[in-house]
mmCIF file of the C-alpha atoms, coordinates in Angstrom:
data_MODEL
# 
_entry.id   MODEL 
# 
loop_
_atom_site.group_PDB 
_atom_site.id 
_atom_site.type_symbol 
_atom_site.label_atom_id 
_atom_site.label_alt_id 
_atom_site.label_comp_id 
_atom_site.label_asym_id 
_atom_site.label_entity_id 
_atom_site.label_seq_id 
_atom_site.pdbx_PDB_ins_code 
_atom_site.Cartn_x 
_atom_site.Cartn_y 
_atom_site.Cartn_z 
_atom_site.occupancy 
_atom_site.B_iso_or_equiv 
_atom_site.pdbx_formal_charge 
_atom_site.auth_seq_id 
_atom_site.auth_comp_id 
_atom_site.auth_asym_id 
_atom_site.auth_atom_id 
_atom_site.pdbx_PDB_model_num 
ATOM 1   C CA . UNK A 1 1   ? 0.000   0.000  0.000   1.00 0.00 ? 1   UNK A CA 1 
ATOM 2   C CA . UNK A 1 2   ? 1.065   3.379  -1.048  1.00 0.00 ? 2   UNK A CA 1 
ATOM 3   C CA . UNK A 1 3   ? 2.142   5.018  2.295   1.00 0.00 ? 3   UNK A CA 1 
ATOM 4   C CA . UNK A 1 4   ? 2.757   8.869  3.524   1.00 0.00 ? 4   UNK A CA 1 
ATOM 5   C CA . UNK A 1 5   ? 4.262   10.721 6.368   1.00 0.00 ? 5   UNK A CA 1 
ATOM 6   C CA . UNK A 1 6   ? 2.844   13.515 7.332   1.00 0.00 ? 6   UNK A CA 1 
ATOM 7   C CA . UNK A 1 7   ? 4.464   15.426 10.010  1.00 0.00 ? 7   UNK A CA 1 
ATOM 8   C CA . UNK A 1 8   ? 3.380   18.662 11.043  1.00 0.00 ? 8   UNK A CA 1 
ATOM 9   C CA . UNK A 1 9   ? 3.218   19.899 14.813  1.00 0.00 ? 9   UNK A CA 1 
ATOM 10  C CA . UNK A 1 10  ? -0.558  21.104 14.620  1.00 0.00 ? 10  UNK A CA 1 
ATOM 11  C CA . UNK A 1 11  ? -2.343  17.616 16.185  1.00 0.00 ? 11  UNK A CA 1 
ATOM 12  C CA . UNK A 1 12  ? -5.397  18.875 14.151  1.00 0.00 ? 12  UNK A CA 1 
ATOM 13  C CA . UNK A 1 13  ? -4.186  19.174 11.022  1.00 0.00 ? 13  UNK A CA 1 
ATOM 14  C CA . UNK A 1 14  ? -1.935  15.455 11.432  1.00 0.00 ? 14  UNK A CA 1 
ATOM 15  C CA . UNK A 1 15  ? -5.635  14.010 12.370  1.00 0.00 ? 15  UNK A CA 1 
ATOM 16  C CA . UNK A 1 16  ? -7.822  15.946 9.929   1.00 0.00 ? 16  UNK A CA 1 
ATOM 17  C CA . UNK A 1 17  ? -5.449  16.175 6.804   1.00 0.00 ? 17  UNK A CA 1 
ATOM 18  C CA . UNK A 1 18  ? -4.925  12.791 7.501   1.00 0.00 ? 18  UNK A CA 1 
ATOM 19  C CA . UNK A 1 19  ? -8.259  11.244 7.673   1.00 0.00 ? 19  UNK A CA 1 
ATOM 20  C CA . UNK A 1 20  ? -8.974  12.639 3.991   1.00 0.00 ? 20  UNK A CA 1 
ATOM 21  C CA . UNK A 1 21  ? -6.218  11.608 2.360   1.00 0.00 ? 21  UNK A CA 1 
ATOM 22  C CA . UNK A 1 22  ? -7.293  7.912  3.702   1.00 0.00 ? 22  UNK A CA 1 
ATOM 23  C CA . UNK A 1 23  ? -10.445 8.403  2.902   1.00 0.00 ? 23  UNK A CA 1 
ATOM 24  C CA . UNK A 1 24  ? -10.039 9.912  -0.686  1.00 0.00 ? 24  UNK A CA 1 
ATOM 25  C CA . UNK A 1 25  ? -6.799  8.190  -1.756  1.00 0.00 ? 25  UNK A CA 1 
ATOM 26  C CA . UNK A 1 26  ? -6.690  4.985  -0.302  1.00 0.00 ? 26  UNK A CA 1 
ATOM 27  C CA . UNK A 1 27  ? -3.207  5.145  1.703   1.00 0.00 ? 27  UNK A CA 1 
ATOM 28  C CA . UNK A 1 28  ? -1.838  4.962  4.902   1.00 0.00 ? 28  UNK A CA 1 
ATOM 29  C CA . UNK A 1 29  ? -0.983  7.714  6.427   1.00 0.00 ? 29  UNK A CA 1 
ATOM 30  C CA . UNK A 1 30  ? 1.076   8.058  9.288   1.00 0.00 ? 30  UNK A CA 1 
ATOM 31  C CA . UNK A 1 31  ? 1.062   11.181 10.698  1.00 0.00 ? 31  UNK A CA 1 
ATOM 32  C CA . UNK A 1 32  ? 3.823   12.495 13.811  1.00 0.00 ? 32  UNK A CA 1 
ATOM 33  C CA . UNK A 1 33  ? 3.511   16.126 15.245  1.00 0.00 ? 33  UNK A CA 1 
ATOM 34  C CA . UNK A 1 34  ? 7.004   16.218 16.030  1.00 0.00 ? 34  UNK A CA 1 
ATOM 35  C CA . UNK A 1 35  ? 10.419  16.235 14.963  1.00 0.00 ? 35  UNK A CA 1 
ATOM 36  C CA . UNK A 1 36  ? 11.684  14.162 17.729  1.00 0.00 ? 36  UNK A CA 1 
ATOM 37  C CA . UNK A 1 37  ? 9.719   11.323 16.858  1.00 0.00 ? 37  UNK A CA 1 
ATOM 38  C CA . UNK A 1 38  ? 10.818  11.055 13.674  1.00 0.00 ? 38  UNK A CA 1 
ATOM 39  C CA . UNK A 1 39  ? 14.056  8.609  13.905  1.00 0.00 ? 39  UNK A CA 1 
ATOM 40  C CA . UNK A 1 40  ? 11.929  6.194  15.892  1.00 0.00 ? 40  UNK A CA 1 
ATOM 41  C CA . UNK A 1 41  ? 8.928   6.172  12.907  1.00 0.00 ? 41  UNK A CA 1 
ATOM 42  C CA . UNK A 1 42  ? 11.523  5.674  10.169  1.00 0.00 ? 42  UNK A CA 1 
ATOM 43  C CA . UNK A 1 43  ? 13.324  2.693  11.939  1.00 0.00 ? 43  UNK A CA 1 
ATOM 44  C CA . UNK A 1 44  ? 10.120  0.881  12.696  1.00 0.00 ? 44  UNK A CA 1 
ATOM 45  C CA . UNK A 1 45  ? 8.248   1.744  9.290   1.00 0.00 ? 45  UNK A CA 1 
ATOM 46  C CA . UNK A 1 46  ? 11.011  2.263  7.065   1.00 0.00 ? 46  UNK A CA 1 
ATOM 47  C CA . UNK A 1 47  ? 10.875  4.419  3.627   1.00 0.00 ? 47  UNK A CA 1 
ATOM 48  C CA . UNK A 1 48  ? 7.798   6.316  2.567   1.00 0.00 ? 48  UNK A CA 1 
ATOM 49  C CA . UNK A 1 49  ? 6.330   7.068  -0.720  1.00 0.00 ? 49  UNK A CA 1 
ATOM 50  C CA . UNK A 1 50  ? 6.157   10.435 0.172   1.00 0.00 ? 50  UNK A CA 1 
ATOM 51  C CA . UNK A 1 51  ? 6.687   12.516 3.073   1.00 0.00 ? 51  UNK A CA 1 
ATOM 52  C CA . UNK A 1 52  ? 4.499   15.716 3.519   1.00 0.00 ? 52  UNK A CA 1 
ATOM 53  C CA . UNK A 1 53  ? 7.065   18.119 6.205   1.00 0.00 ? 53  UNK A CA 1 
ATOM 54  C CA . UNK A 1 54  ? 5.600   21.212 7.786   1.00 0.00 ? 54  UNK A CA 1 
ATOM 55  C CA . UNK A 1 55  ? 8.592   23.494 8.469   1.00 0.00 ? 55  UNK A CA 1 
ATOM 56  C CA . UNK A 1 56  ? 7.843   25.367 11.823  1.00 0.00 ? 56  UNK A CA 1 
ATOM 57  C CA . UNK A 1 57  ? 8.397   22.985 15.448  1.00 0.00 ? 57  UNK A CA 1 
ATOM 58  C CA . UNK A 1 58  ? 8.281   26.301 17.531  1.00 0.00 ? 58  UNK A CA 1 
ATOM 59  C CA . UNK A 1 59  ? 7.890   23.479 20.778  1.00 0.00 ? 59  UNK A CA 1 
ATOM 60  C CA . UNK A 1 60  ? 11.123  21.827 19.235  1.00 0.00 ? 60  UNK A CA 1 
ATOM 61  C CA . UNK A 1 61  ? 14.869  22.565 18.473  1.00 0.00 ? 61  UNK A CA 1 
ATOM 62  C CA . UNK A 1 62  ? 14.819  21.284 15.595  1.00 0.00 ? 62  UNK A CA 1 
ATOM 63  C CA . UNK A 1 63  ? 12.439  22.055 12.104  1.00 0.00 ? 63  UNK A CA 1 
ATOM 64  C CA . UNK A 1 64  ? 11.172  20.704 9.017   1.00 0.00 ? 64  UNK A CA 1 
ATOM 65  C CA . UNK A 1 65  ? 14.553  21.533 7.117   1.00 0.00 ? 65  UNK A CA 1 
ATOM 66  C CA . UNK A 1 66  ? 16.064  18.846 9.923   1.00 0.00 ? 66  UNK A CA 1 
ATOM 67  C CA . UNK A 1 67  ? 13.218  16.649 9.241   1.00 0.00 ? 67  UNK A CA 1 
ATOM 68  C CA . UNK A 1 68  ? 13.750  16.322 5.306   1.00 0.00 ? 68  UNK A CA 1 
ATOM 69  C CA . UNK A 1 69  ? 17.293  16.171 6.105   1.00 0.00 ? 69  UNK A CA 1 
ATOM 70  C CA . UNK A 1 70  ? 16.659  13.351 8.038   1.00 0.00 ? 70  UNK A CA 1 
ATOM 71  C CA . UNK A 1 71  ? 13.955  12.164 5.831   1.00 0.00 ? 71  UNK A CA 1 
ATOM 72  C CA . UNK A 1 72  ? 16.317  11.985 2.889   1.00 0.00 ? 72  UNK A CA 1 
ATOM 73  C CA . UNK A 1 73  ? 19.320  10.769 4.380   1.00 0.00 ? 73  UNK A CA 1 
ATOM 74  C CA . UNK A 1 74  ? 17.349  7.616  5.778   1.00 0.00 ? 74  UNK A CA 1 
ATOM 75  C CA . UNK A 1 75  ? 15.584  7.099  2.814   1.00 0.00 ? 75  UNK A CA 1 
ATOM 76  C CA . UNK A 1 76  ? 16.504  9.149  -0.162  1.00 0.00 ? 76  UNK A CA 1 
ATOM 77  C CA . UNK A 1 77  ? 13.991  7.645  -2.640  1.00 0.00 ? 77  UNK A CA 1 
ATOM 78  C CA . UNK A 1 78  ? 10.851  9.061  -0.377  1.00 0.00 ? 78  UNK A CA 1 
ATOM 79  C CA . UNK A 1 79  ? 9.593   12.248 -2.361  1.00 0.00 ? 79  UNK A CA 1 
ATOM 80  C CA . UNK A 1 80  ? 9.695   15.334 -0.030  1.00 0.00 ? 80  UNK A CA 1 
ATOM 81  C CA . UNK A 1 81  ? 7.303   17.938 -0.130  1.00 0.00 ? 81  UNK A CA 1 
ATOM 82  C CA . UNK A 1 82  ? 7.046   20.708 2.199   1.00 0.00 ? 82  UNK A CA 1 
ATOM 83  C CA . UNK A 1 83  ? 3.088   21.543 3.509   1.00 0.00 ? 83  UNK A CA 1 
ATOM 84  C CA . UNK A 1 84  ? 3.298   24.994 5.040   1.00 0.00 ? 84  UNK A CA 1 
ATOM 85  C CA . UNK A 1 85  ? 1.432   28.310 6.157   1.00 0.00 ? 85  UNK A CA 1 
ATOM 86  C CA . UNK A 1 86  ? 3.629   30.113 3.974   1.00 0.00 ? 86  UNK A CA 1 
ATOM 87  C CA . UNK A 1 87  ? 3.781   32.531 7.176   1.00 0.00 ? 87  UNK A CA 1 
ATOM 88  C CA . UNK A 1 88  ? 6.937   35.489 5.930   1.00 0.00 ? 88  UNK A CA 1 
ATOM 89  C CA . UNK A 1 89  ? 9.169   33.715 9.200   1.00 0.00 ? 89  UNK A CA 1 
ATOM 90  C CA . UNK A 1 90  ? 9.369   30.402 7.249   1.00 0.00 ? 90  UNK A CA 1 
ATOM 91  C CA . UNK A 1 91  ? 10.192  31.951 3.890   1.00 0.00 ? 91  UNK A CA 1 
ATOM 92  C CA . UNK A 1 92  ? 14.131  31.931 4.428   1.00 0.00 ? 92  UNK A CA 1 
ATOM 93  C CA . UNK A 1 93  ? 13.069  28.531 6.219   1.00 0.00 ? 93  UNK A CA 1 
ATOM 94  C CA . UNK A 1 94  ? 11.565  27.146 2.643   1.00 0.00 ? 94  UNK A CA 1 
ATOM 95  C CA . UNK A 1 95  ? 14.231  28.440 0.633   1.00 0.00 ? 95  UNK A CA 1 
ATOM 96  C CA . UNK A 1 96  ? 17.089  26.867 2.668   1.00 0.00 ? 96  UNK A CA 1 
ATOM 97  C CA . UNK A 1 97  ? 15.428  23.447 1.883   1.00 0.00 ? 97  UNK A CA 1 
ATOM 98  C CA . UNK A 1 98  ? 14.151  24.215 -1.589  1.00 0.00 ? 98  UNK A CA 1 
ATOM 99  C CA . UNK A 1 99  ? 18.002  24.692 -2.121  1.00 0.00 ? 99  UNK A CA 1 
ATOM 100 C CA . UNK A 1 100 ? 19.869  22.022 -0.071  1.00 0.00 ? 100 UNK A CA 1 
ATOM 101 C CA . UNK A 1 101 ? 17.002  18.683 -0.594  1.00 0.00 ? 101 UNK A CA 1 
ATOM 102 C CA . UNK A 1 102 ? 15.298  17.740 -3.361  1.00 0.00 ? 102 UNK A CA 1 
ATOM 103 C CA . UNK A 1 103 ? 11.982  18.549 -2.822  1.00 0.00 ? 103 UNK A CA 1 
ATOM 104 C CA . UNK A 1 104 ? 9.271   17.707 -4.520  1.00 0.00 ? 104 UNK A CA 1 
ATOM 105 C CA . UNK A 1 105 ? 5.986   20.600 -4.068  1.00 0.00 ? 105 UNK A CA 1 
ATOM 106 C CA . UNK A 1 106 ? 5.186   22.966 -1.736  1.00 0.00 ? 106 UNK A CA 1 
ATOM 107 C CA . UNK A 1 107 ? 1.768   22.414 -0.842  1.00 0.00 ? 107 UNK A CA 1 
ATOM 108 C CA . UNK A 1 108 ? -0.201  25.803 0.899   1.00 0.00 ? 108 UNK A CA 1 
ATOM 109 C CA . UNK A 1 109 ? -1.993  24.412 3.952   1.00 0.00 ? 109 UNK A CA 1 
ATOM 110 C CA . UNK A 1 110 ? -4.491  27.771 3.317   1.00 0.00 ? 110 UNK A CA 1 
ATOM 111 C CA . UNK A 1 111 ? -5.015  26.220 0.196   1.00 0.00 ? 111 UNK A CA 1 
ATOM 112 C CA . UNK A 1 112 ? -8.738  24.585 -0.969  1.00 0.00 ? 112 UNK A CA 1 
ATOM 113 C CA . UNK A 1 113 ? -8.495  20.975 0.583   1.00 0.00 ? 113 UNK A CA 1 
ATOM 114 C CA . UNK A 1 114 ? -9.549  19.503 -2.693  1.00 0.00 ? 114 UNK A CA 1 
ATOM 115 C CA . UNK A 1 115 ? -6.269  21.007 -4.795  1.00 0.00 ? 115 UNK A CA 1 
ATOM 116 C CA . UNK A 1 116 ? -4.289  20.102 -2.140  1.00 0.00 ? 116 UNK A CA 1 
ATOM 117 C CA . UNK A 1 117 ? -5.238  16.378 -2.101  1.00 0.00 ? 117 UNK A CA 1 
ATOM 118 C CA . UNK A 1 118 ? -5.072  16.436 -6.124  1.00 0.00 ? 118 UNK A CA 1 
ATOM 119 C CA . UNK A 1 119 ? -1.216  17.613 -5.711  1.00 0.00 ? 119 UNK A CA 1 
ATOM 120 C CA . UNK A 1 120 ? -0.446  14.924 -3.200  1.00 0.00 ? 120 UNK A CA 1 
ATOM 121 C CA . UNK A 1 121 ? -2.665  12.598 -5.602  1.00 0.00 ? 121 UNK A CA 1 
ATOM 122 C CA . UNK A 1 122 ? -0.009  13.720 -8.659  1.00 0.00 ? 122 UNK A CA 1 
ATOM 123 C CA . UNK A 1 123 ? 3.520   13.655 -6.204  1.00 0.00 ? 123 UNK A CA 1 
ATOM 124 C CA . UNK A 1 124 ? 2.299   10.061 -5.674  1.00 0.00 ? 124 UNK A CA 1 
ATOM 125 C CA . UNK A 1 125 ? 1.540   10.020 -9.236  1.00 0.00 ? 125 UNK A CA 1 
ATOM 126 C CA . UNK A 1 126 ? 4.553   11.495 -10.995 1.00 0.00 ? 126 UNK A CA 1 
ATOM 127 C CA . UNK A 1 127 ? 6.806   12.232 -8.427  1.00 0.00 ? 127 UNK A CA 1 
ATOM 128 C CA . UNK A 1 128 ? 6.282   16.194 -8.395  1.00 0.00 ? 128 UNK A CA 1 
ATOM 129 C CA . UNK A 1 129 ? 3.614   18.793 -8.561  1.00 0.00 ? 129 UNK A CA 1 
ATOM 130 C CA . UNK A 1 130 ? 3.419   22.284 -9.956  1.00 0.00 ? 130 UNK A CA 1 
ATOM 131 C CA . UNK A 1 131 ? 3.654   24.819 -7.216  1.00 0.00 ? 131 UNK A CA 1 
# 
């Protein structure tokens, strides 16, 4: 089965987003709301399809540019795609990672839900998806 991680530190948007793209895609979805749990989700599930990385972790050290780091290093055929605000304090955030990994899509959480399922439906697709 075709199988995403979605890590993002909002609990409401891991169970909501979540639940949909079950529901309307067929996949399993694991969803973690914090960087610090991510080395223990990638040894016991191993590589993704896709991983879906919020970049703000204001709770945490650590953000989503550590997390697709991490992400890519453990598993570097996993697409990346970054799932964000798009808040001005992440910008220098996004490019940093747009730069250094090789992402994928950025996917606008203020977005309509229905494009953003159809551009996780063509990153799982295709591999990418037009910003």
């Amino acid at each position: 089965m075709t199988s995403i991680l979605l890590l993002d530190d909002s609990a409401l948007v891991n169970d909501l987003f979540a639940a949909v793209l079950r529901s309307q895609l067929a996949v399993e979805v694991v969803p973690i709301a914090a960087v610090a749990e991510l080395p223990g989700v990638l040894d016991l599930h191993g590589a993704f399809d896709l991983a879906l990385v919020d970049l703000s972790f204001p709770e945490e050290r650590t953000n989503g540019l550590d997390a697709a780091l991490t992400i890519h290093l453990a598993h570097p055929g996993t697409t990346l795609a970054i799932i964000t605000q798009g808040d001005a304090f992440v910008g220098d955030l996004l490019r940093d990672v747009w730069e250094l990994l090789p992402v994928a899509s950025v996917i606008s959480k203020s977005a309509p839900i229905d494009f953003q399922i159809g551009q996780v439906r063509e990153l799982l697709a295709t591999g990418s998806a037009q910003i």
